[in-house]
C-alpha positions in Angstrom: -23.5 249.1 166.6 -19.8 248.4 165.9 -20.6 249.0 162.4 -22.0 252.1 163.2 -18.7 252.7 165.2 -16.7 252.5 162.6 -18.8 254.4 159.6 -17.4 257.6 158.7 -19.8 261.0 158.6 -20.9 259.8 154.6 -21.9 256.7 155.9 -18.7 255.0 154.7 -16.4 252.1 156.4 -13.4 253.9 157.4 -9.9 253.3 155.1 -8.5 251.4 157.6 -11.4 249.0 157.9 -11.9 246.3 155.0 -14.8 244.8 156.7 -16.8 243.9 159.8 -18.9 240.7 160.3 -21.2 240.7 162.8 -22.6 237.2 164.0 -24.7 236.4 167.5 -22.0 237.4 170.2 -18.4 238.5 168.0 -17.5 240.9 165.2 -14.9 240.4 163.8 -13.5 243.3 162.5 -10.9 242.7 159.2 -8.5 246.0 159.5 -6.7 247.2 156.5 -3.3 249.4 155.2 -2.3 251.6 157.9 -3.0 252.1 161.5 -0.5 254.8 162.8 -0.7 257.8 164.7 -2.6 259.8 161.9 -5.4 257.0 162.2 -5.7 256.3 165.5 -7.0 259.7 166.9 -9.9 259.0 164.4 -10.4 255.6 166.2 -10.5 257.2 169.7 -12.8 259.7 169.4 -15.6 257.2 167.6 -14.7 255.4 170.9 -14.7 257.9 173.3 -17.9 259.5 171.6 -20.1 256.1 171.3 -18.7 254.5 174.5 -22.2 254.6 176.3 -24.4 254.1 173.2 -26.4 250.6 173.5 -24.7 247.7 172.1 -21.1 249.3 171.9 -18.6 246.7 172.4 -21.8 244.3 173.6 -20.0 241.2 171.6 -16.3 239.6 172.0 -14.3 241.6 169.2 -12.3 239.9 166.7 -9.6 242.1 165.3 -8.0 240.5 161.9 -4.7 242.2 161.2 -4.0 240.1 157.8 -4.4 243.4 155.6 -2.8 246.1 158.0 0.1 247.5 156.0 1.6 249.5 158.8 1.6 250.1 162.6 2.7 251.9 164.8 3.0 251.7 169.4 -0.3 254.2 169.0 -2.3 251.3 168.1 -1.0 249.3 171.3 -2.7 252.2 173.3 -5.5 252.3 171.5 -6.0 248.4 171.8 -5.5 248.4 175.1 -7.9 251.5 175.9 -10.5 249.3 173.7 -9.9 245.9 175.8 -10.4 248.1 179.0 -14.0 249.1 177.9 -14.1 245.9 176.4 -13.4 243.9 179.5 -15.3 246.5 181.8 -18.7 244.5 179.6 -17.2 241.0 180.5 -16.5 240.4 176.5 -12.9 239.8 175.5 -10.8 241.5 172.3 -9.0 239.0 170.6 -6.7 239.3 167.6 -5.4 237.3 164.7 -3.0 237.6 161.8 -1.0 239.7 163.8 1.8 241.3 162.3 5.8 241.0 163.3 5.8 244.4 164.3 2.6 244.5 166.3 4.0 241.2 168.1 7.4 243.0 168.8 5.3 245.9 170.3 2.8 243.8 172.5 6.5 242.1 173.6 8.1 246.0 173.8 5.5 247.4 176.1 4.9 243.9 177.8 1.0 244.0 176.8 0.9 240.6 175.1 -0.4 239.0 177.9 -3.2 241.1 177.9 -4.7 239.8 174.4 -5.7 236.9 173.2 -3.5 235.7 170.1 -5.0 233.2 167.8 -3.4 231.8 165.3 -6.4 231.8 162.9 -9.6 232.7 162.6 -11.1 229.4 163.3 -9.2 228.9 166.2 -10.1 231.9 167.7 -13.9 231.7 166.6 -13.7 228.2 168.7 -11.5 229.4 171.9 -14.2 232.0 172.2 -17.3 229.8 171.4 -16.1 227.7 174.2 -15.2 230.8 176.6 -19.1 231.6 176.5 -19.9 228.6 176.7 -17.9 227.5 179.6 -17.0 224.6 177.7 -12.8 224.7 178.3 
């Protein structure tokens, strides 16, 4: 369904979305070039639009920001607007690869609390293994 999400009209992935893996309960979603204010409105109305369709944000979400070229505090909102719907299905957002800037705007608008931060993917893939788990 995420995949669905983030397919343009043509059927296409999105620019601003390399790739999206989808394994029995994450996605992990591998973002790419910019995520700004000109991309962003694009990413709220998929989410607005498909926030009741089945199996929407059923899965924790892995967000990989290695290929994200720029950012801007537009995709703080719009991560936090996705953990809310995220959280509101007792699944968590997590993110990895996360770029100086997005760090300095999770720290500007005192968010980074609100996410988890991995430092790589396999960490992340086994903090959230054992959050399902209940294996901590």
């Amino acid at each position: 369904m995420l995949k669905e999400f983030f397919s343009a009209r043509n059927s296409k992935t999105l620019l601003f979305v390399k790739s999206i893996e989808d394994r029995e309960n994450l996605q992990i979603v591998r973002l790419k070039g910019v995520i700004d204010a000109s991309t962003i409105p694009e990413i709220e109305k998929r989410m607005w639009d498909n926030r009741d369709k089945r199996g929407l944000f059923n899965k924790d979400i892995l967000l990989d920001f290695k290929d994200v070229t720029d950012i801007d505090s537009a995709t703080v909102a719009v991560l936090v607007r996705a953990l809310t719907e995220i959280k509101h299905k007792d699944h968590t957002l997590a993110v990895i690869n996360v770029t100086a800037k997005l760090k300095t705007m999770f720290e500007i608008t005192k968010v980074e609390k609100l996410f988890s931060v991995f430092d790589s993917e396999k960490e992340a893939i086994r903090c959230l293994k054992e959050e399902i788990t209940g294996m901590q």
